[in-house]
C-alpha positions, 0 to 999 in steps of 0.5 A: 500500500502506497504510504500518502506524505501525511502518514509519515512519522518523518515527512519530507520537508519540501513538496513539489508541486506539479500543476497539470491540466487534464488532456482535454481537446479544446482546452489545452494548448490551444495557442498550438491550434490550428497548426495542430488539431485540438486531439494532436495538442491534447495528446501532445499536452498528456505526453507532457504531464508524463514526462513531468512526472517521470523526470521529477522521479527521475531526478528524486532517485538520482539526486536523493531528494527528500520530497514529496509530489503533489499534482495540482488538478484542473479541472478536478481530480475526479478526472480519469487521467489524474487518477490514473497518474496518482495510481501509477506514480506515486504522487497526490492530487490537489484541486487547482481552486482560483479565477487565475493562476495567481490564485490557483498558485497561491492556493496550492502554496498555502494548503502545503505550507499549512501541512507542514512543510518548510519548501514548496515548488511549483513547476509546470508541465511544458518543459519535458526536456528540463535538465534534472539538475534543474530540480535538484538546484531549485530544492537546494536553493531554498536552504539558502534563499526565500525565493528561487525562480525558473525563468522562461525563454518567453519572459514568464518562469517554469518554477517558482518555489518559497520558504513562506508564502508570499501572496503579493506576488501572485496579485495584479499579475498580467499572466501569459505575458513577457512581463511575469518575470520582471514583475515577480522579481521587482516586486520579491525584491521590494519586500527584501526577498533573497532571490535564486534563479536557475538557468533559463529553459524554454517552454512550449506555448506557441507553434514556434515553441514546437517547431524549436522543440522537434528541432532539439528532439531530432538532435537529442535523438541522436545522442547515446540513450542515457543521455538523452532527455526526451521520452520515447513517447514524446519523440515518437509524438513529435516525429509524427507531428513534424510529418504532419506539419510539413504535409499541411504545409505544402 
């Protein structure tokens, strides 16, 4: 029987939190669509959250990292996929609750702190490719920082994670904008917040941000296996979509 972070005698002082949202065609990666149908971005988005998952356990084993993984749900953890995911990987379902992502993040920091534990990241699900020593640095950076940021490539962050919440950065935020980094940061550094940050990564939000990442899977496929960092399933998903592209294209 899988033992859930609260039944520990000694639980684990950080949580990662995973924010997810079901592979629902026509409500995610939508920014994708029309170049890829609503099923080729739901699919392409599934693949995604696995590979999340599989790479912050990958990370836990290689690194010894004490956490625990939690997956933030929209729109419900009821939802086939994300029971699914809590069976087969070990990780605990939380309800994404809020208008925005300002306050569905600032939910799922509060509800952690308050079960205890000293660190709490929260990472996205549209960096499969991100190194593992990303993880290993982000939990790392908290023993000595009260912030650590993951900046994006187009202007927002992959991760955030704290020692104590901090609501005020999640407020009058302009979110899917180049302008989210910036304003964390200016407004962490206001209240007198010491601030890590990891090395920049690129997400995938946009038909141009696909086109960059089958670049990078081709090439990464080309390395020795256990120096590659794309799954099976995401590059197989990528070449087909590269072939598709390129027929819609002509």
């Amino acid at each position: 029987m899988r033992v859930r972070p609260t039944e520990r005698q000694q639980p684990a002082s950080t949580a990662l939190v995973i924010f997810a949202k079901a592979p629902i065609p026509g409500q995610v990666k939508t920014r994708l669509c029309p170049a890829l149908t609503e099923d080729e971005a739901a699919t392409l988005h599934g693949s995604f959250v696995l590979d999340t998952l599989e790479r912050t356990k990958a990370a836990m084993g290689k690194f010894k990292l004490q956490i625990d993984r939690y997956l933030a749900c929209a729109p419900s953890s009821s939802h086939a996929f994300f029971r699914i995911m809590e069976a087969r990987h070990g990780v605990t379902l939380l309800d994404q609750e809020g208008e925005d992502l300002g306050a569905r993040m600032q939910q799922a920091f509060d509800t952690l702190f308050a079960r205890g534990y000293r660190h709490v990241c929260v990472v996205g699900t549209d960096v499969p490719s991100l190194p593992l020593t990303h993880y290993r640095d982000a939990v790392a950076s908290l023993t000595r920082h009260d912030l650590v940021l993951g900046p994006a490539q187009d202007g927002g962050y992959y991760l955030i994670g704290m020692t104590r919440p901090h609501p005020h950065l999640f407020r009058d935020m302009p979110w899917s904008t180049d302008q989210v980094l910036a304003l964390t940061q200016q407004k962490a550094t206001a209240e007198g917040l010491n601030i890590a940050q990891l090395p920049t990564w690129s997400d995938v939000d946009t038909i141009d941000d696909l086109q960059q990442m089958i670049e990078d899977c081709a090439a990464d496929k080309t390395r020795p296996k256990q120096d590659r960092v794309y799954s099976m399933r995401t590059t197989g998903a990528l070449e087909l979509l590269a072939k598709r592209l390129r027929t819609r294209q002509t």
